[in-house]
Backbone as a printed PyTorch tensor [residue, N CA C, xyz], in Angstrom:
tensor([[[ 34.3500, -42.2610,  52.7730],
         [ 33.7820, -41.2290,  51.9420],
         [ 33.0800, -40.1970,  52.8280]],

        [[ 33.2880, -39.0380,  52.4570],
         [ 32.5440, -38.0160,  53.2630],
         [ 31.1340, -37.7220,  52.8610]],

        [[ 30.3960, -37.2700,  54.2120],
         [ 29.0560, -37.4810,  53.4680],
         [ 28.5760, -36.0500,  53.8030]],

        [[ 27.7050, -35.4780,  53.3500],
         [ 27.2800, -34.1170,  52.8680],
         [ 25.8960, -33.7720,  53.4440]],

        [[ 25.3810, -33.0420,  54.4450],
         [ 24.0100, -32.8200,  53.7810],
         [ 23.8450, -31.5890,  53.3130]],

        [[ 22.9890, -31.3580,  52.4560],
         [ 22.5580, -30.0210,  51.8220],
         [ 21.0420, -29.5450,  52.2740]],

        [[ 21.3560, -28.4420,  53.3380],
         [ 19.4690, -28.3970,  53.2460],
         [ 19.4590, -27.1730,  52.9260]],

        [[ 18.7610, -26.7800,  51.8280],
         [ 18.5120, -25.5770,  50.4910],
         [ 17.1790, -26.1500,  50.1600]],

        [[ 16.0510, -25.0220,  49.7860],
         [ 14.6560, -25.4070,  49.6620],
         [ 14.5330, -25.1320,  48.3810]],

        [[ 15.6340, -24.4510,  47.3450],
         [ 15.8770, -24.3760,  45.5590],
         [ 15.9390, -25.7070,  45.2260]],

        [[ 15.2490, -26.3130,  44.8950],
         [ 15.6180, -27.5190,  44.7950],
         [ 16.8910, -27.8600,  43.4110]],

        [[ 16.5930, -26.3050,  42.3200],
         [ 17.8760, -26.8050,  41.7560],
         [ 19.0980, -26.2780,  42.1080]],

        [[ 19.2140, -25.6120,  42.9570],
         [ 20.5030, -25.5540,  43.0900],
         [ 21.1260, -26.5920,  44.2890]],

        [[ 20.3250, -27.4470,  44.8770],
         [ 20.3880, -27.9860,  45.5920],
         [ 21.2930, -29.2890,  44.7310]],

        [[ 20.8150, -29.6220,  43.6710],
         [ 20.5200, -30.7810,  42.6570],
         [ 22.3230, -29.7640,  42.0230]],

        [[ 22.6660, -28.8700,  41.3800],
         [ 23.6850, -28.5820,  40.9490],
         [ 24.6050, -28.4050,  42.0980]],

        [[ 24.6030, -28.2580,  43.6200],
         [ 25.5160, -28.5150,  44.7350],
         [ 26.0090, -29.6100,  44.5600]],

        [[ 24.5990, -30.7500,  44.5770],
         [ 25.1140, -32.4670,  45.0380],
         [ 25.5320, -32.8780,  43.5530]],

        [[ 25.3870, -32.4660,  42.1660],
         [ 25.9560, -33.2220,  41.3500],
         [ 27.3080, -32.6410,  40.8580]],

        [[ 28.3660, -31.4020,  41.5070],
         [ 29.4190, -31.0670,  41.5140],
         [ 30.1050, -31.6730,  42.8030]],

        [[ 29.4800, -31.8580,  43.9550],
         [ 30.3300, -32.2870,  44.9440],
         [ 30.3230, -34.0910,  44.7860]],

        [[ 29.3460, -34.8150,  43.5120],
         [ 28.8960, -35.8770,  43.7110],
         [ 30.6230, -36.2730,  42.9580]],

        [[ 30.6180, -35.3760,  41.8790],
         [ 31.8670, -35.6720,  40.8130],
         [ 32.5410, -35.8980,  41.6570]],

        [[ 33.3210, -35.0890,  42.7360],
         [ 34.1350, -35.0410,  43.7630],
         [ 34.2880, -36.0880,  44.3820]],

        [[ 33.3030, -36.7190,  44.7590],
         [ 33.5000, -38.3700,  45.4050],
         [ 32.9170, -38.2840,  46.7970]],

        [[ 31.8790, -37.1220,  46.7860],
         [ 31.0500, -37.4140,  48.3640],
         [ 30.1130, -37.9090,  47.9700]],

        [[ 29.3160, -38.0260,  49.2460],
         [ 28.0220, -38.3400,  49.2040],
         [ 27.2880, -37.7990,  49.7920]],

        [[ 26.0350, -37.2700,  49.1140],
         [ 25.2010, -36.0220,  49.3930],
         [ 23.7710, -36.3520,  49.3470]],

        [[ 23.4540, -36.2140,  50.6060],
         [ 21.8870, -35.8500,  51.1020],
         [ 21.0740, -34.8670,  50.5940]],

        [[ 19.9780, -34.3550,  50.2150],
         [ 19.4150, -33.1480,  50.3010],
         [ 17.8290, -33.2260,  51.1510]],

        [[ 18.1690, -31.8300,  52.0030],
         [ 16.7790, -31.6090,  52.6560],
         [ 16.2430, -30.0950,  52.4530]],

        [[ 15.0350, -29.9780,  51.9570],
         [ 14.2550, -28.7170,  51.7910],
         [ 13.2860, -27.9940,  52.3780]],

        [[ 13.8390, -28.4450,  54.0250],
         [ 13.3580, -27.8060,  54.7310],
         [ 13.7880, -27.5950,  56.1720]],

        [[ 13.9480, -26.5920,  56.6960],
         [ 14.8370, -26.0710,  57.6700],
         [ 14.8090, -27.2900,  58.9830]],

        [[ 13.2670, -27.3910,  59.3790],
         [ 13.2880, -28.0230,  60.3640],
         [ 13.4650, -29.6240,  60.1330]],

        [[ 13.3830, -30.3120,  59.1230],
         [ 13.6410, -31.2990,  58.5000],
         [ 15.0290, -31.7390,  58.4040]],

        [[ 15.5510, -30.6840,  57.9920],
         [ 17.1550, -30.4700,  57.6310],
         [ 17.4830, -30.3780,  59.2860]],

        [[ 17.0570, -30.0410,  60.0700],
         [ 17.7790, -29.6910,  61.0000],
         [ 17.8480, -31.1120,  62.2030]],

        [[ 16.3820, -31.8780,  61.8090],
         [ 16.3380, -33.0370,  62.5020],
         [ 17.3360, -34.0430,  61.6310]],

        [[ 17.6740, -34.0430,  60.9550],
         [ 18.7400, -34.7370,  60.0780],
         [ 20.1070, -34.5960,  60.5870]],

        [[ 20.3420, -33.4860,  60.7260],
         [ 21.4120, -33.2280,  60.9910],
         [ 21.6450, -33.2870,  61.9300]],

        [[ 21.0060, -33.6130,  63.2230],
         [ 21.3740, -34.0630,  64.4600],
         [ 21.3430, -35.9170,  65.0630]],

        [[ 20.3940, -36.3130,  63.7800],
         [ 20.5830, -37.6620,  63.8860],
         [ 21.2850, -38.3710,  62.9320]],

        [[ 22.0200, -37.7640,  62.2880],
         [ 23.0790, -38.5800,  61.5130],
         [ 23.9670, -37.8950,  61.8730]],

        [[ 25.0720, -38.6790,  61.0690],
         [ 26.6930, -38.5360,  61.1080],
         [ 27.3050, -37.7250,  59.8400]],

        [[ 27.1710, -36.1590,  59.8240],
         [ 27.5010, -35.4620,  58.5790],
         [ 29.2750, -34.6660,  58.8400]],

        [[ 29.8250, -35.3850,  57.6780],
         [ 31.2140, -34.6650,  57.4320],
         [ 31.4990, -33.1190,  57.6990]],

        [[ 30.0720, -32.3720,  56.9590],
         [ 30.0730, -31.2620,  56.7430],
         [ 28.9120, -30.5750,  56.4190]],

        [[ 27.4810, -29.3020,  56.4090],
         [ 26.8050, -29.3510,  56.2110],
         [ 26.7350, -27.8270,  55.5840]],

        [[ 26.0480, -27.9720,  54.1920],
         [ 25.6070, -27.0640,  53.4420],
         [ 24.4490, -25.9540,  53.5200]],

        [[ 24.2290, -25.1700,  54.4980],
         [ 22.9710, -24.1640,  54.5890],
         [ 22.1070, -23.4640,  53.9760]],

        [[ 21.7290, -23.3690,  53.4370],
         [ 20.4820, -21.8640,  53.1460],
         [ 20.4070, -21.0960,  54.2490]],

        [[ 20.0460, -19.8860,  53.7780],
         [ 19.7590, -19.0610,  55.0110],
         [ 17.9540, -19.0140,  54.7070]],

        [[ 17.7450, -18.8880,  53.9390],
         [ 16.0440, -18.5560,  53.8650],
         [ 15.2800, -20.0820,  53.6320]],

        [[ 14.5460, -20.5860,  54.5110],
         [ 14.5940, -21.8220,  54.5350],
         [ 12.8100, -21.8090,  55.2980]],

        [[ 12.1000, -22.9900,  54.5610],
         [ 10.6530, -23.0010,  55.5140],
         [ 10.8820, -23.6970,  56.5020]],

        [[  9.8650, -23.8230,  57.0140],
         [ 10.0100, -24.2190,  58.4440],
         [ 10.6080, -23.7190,  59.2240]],

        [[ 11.8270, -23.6430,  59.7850],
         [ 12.9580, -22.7360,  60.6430],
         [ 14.2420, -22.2280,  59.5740]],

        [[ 14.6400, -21.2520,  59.9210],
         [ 15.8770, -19.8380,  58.7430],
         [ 16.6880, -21.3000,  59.2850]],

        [[ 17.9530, -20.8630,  58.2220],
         [ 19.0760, -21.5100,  58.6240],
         [ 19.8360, -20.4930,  59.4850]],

        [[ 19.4810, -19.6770,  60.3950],
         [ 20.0490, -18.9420,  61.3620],
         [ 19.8900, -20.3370,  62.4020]],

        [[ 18.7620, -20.1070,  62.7950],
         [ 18.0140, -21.2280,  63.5320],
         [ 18.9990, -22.7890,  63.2520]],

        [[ 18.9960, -23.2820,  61.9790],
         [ 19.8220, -24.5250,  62.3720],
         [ 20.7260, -24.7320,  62.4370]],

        [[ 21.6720, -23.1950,  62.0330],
         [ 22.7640, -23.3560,  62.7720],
         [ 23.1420, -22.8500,  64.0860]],

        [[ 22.2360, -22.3210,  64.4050],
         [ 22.7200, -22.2430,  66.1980],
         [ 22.2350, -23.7980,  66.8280]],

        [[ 21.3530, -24.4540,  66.3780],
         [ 20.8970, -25.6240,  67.1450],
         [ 21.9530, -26.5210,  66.9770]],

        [[ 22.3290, -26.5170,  65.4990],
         [ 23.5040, -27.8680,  65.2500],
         [ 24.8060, -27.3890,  66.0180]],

        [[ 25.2930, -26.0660,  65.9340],
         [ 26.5970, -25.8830,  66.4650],
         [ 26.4820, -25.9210,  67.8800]],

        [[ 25.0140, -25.7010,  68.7840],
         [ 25.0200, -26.3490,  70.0570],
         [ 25.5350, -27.8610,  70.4410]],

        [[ 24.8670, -28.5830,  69.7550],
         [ 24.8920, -30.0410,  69.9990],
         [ 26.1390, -31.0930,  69.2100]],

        [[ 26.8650, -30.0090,  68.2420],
         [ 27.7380, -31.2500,  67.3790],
         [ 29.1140, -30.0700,  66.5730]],

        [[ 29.8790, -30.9450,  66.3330],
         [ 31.0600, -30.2820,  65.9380],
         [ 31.3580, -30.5270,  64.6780]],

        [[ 30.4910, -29.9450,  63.5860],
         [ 30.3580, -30.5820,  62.3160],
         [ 30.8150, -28.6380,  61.1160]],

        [[ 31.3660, -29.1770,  60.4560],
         [ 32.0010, -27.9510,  60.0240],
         [ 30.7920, -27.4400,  59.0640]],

        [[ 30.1290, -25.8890,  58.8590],
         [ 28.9680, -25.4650,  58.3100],
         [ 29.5610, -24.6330,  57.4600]],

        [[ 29.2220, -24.6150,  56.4130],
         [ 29.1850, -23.3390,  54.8280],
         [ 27.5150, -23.2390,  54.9310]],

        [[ 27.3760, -21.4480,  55.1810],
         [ 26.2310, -20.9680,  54.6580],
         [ 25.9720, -20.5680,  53.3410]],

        [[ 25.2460, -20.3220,  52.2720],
         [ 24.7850, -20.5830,  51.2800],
         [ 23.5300, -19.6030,  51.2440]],

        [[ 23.7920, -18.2540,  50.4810],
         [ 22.5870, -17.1200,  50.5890],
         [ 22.9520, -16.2080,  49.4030]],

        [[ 21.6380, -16.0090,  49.0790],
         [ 21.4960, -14.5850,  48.6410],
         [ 21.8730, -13.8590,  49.4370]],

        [[ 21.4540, -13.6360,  50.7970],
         [ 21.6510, -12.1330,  51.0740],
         [ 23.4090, -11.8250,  51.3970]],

        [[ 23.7740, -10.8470,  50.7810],
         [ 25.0610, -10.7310,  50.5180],
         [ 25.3850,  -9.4730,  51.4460]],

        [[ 24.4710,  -9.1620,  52.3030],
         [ 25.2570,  -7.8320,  53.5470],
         [ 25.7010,  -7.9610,  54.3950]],

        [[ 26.7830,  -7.2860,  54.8870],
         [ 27.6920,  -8.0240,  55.7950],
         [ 27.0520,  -7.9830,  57.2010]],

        [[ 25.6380,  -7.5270,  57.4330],
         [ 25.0160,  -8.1220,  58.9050],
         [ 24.8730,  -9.2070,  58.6760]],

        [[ 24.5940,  -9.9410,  57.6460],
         [ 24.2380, -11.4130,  57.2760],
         [ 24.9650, -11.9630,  57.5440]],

        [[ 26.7140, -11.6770,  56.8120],
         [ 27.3520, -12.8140,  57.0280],
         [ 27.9970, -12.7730,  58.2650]],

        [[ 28.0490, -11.5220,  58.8750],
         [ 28.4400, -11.4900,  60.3170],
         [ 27.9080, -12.2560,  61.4650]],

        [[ 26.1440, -12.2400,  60.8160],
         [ 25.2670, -13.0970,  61.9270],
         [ 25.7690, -14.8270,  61.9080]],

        [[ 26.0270, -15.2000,  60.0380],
         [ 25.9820, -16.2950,  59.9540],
         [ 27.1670, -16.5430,  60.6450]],

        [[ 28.4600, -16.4690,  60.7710],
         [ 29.6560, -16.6270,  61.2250],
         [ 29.7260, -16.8030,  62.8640]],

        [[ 28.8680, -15.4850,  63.3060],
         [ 29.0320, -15.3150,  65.0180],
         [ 28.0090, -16.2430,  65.6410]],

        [[ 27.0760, -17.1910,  64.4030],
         [ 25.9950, -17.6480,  65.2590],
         [ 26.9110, -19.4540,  64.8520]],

        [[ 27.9660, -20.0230,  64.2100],
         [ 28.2350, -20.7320,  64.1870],
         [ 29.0460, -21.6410,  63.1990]],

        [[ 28.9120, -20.4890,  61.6600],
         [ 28.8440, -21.5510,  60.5920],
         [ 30.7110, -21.4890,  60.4850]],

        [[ 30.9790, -22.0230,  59.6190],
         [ 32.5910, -21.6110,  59.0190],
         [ 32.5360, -21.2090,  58.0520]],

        [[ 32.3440, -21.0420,  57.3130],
         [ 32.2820, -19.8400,  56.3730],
         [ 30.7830, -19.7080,  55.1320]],

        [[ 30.7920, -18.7500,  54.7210],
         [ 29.8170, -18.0410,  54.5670],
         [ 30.0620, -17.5960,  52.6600]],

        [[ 29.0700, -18.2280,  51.6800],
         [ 28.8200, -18.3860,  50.6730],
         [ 28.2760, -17.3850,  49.9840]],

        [[ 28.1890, -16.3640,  48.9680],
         [ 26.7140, -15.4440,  48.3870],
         [ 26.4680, -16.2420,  47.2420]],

        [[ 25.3460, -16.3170,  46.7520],
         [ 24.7940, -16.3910,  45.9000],
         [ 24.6710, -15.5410,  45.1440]],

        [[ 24.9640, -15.4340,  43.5890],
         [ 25.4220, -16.6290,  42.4940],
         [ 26.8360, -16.8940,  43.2540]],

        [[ 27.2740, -18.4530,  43.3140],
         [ 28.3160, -19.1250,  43.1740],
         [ 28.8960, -19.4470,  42.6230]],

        [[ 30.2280, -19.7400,  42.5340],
         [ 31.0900, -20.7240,  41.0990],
         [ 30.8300, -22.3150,  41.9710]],

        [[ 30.4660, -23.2060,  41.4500],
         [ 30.2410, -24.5060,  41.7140],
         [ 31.6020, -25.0910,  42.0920]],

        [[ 32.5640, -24.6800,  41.0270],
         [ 34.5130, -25.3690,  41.4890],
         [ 34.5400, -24.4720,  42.7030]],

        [[ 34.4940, -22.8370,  43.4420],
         [ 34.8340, -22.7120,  44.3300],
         [ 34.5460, -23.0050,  45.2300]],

        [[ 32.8680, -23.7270,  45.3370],
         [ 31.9320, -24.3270,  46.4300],
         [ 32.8470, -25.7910,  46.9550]],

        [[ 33.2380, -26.6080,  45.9800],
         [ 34.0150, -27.8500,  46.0250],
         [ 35.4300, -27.2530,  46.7440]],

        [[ 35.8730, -26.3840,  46.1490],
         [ 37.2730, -26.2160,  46.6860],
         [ 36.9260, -25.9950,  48.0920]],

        [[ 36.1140, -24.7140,  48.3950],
         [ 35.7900, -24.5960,  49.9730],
         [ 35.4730, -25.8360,  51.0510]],

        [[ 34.3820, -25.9540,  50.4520],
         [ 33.8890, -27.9220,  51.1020],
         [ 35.1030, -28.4900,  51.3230]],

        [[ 36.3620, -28.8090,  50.5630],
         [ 37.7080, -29.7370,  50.6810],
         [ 38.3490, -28.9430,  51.6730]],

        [[ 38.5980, -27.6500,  51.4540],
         [ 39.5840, -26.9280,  52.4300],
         [ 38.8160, -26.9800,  53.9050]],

        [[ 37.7530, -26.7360,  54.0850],
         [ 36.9560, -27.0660,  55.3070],
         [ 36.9190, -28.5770,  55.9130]],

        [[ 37.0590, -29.4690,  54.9200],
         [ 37.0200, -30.7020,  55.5750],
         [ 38.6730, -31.2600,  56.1530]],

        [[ 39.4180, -30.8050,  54.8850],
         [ 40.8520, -31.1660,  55.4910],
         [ 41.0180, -30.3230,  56.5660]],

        [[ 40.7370, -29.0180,  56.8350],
         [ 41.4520, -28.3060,  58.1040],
         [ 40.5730, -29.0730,  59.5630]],

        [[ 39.6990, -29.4220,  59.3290],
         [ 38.7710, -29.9590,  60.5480],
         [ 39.4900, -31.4030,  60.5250]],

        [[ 40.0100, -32.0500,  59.9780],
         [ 40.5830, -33.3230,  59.5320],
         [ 41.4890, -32.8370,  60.7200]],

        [[ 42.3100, -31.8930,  59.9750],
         [ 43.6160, -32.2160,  60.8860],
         [ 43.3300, -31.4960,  62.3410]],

        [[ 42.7130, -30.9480,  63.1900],
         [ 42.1710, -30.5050,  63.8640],
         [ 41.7470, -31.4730,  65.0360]],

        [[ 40.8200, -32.4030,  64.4360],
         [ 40.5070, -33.9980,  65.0540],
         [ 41.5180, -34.1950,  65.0520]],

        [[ 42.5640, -34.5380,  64.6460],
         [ 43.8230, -35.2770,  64.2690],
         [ 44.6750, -35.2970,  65.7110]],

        [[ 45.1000, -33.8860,  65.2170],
         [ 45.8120, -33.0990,  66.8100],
         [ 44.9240, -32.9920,  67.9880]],

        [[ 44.3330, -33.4800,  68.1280],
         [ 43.4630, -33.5160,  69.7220],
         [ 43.5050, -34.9530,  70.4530]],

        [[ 43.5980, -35.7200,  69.0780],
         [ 43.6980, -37.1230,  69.7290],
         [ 44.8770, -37.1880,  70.4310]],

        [[ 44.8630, -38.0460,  71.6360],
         [ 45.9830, -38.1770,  72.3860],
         [ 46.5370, -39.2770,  72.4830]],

        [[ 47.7130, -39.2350,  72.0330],
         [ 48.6660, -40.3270,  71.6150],
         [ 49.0780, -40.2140,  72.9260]],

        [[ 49.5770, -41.7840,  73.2490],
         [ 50.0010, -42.7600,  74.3070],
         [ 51.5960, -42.4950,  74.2010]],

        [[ 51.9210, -42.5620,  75.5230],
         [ 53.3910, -42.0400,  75.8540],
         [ 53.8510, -43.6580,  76.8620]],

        [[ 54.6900, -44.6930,  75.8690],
         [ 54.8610, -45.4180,  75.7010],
         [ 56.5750, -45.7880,  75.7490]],

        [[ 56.7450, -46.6780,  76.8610],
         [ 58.1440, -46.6550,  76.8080],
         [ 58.4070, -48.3580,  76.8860]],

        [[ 59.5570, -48.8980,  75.8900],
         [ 59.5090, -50.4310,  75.7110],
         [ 60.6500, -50.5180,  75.8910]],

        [[ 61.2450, -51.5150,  76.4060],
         [ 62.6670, -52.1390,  76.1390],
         [ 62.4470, -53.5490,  77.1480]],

        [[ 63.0960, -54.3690,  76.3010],
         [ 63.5440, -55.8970,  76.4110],
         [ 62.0780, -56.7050,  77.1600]],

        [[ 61.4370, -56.4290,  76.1230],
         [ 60.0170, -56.9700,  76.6500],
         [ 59.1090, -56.4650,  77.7490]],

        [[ 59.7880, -55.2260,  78.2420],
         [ 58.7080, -55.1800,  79.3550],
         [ 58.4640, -53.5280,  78.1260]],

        [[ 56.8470, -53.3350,  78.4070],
         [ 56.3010, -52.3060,  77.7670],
         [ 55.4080, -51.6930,  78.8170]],

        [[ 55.4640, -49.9780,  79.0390],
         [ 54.8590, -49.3280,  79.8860],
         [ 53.8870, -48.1570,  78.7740]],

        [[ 52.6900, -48.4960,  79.2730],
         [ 51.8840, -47.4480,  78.6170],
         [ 51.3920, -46.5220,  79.4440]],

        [[ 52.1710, -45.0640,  79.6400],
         [ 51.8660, -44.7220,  80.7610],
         [ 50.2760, -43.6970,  80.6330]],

        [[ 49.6490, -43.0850,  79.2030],
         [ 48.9910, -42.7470,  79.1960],
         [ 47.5880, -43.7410,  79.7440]],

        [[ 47.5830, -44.7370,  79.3700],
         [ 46.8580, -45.8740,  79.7460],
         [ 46.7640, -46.4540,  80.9950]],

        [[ 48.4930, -46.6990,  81.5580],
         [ 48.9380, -47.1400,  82.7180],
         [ 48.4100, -48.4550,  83.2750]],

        [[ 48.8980, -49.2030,  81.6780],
         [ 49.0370, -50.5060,  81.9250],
         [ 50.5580, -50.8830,  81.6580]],

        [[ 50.9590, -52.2510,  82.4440],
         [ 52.3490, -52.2600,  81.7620],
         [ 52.5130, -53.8030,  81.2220]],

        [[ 52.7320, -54.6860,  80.1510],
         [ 52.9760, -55.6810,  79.7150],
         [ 54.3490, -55.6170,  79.5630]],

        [[ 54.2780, -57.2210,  79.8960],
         [ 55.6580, -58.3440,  79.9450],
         [ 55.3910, -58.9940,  79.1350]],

        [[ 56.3590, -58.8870,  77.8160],
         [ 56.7120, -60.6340,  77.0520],
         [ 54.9470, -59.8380,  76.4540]],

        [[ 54.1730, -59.1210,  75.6340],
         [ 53.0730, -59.3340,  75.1610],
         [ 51.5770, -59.5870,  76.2620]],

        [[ 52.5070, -59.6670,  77.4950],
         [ 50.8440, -60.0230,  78.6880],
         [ 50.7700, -59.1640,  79.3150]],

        [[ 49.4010, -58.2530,  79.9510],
         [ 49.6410, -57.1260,  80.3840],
         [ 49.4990, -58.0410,  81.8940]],

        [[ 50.2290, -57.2580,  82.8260],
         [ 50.5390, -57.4130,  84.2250],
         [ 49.6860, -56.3920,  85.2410]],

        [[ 48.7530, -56.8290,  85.9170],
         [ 48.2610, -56.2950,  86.8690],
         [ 48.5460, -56.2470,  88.2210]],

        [[ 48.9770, -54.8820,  88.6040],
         [ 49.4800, -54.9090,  90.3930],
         [ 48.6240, -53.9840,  91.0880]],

        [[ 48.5950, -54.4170,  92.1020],
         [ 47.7740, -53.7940,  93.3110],
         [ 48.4870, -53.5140,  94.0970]],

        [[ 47.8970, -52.2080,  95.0730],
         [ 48.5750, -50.9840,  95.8920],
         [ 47.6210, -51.3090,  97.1270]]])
């Protein structure tokens, strides 16, 4: 299950984020406060993370330049302010895409999914698959560069 945090200091819209994405089948945190939210988000393990931009303690300018320093976690900002220095800042300082306020709640979910599957497959293709060649029991893993006989791996020295 993917897990969510939301740090927004509205507390209801915070509460109508997590109970549309809850339908959805994540699981959602909320923090209401920048620097709070921001220590969270570096000590857990978040799928994806939901911003405010106007936030106490530290802006969500601020936690998203700190989080996109330290972690590779896909960000939707979440604001009133709707001018495009805003969303230019929010974008060039880290997030993936960039929300105004008022929202449709189904397009917030749809975004969240399309952001998580494209980062899905993203991880996906980076992993590096083993280049592996078998026949009649002897198996060579050359990414690894071990080679097993019969199921036993065989160790030689040079």
């Amino acid at each position: 299950m993917s897990r969510i945090l939301i740090i927004e200091d509205e507390l209801s819209i915070a509460d109508l984020e997590r109970d549309y994405l809850e339908l959805n089948d994540f699981e959602v945190e909320i923090e209401t406060n920048g620097a709070k939210g921001l220590d969270k988000a570096l000590e857990n393990d978040y799928s994806l993370i939901l911003l405010d931009l106007m936030l106490p303690g530290i802006d969500g300018y601020q936690v998203c330049r700190e989080v996109r320093a330290k972690a590779n976690v896909p960000i939707i900002m979440l604001s009133a302010k709707g001018e495009i220095f805003d969303k230019v800042l929010g974008l060039e300082l880290g997030a993936d895409d960039y929300i105004t306020k008022p929202f449709s709640p189904s397009e917030l979910v749809a975004r969240v999914k399309a952001h998580l599957n494209r980062y899905q497959r993203l991880v996906n293709n980076q992993m590096e698959v083993n280049d592996i060649i078998e026949i009649r029991g002897l198996k060579i893993d050359k990414t690894a560069r071990r080679v097993y006989l019969n199921g036993e791996e065989k160790v030689f020295t040079t």
